[in-house]
N, C-alpha and C positions, 0 to 999 in steps of 0.2 A: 590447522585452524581454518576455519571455514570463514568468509567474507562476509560481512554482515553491511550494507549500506544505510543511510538516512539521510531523505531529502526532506524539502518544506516547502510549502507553495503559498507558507505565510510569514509576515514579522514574527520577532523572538516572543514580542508582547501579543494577546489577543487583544483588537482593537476594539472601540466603542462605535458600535453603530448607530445613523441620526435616530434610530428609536431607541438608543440606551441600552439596548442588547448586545454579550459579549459576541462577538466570531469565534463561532463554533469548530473544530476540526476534526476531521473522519480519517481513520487510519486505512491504510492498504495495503495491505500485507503482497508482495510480490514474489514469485519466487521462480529463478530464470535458471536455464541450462546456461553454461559454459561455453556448448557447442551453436547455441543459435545466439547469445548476449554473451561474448568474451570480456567485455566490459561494462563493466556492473550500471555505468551512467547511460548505458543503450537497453536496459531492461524496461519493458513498458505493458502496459496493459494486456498489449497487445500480440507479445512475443513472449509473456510468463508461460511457465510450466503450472504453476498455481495460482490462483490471485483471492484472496481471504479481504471482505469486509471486516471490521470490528465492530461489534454490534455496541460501541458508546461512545460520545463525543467530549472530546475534552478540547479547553480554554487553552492551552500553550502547547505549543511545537514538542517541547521536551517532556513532556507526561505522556503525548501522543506516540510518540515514539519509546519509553520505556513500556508502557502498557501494549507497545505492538510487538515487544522482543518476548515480552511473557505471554501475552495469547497463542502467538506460534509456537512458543514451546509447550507449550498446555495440551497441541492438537498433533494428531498422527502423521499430519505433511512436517513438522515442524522435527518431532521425533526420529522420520525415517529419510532425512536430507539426502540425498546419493553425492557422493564426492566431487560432483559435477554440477553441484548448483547452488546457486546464491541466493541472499535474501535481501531484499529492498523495501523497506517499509518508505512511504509515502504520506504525507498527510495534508489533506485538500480542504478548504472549507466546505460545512455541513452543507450538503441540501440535497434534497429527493436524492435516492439513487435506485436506478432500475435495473434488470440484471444485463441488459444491453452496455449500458455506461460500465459494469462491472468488465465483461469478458472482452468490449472492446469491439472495433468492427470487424463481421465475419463473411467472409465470402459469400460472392452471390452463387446461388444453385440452380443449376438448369435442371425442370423436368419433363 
């Protein structure tokens, strides 16, 4: 059976912000080797094998994360897991995200 992680980088409740607006949350689908994240709590943006946005925000921790077990299995990375890798759904509060903040920082290139 393959490891399945979930973190939260919010309360169990979505809070009320001074404008009255809920705190939104964005799922991040991660999905790490074995051989470079032995420990599913050391997987990170930045050391995934795969890393999937979810293209919608949800109000609580625990929606966010069931609807990130079902997008991944919906899609080909999700389908074709190798024996060797985990999956770590994340969920951050909403806001802009650009594909830099996605893949995480990349090496500088000398030309």
């Amino acid at each position: 059976m393959r490891a399945f992680a979930a973190l939260v980088g919010a309360r169990e409740e979505a809070p009320i912000t001074n404008d009255g607006s809920h705190l939104m949350l964005t799922g991040l689908i991660l999905v790490c080797s074995l051989a470079v994240a032995p420990d599913i709590s050391n997987c990170t943006r930045a050391n995934a094998v795969h890393v999937l946005r979810m293209p919608a925000v949800f109000a609580s921790p625990a929606t966010c994360f069931m609807h990130g077990q079902a997008y991944l299995a919906e899609t080909t990375i999700g389908r074709d897991l190798a024996q060797d890798e985990r999956v770590k759904v994340i969920c951050v509060q909403t806001r802009s995200v650009t594909a830099a903040d996605v893949m995480g920082p990349q090496p500088a290139t000398s030309h």
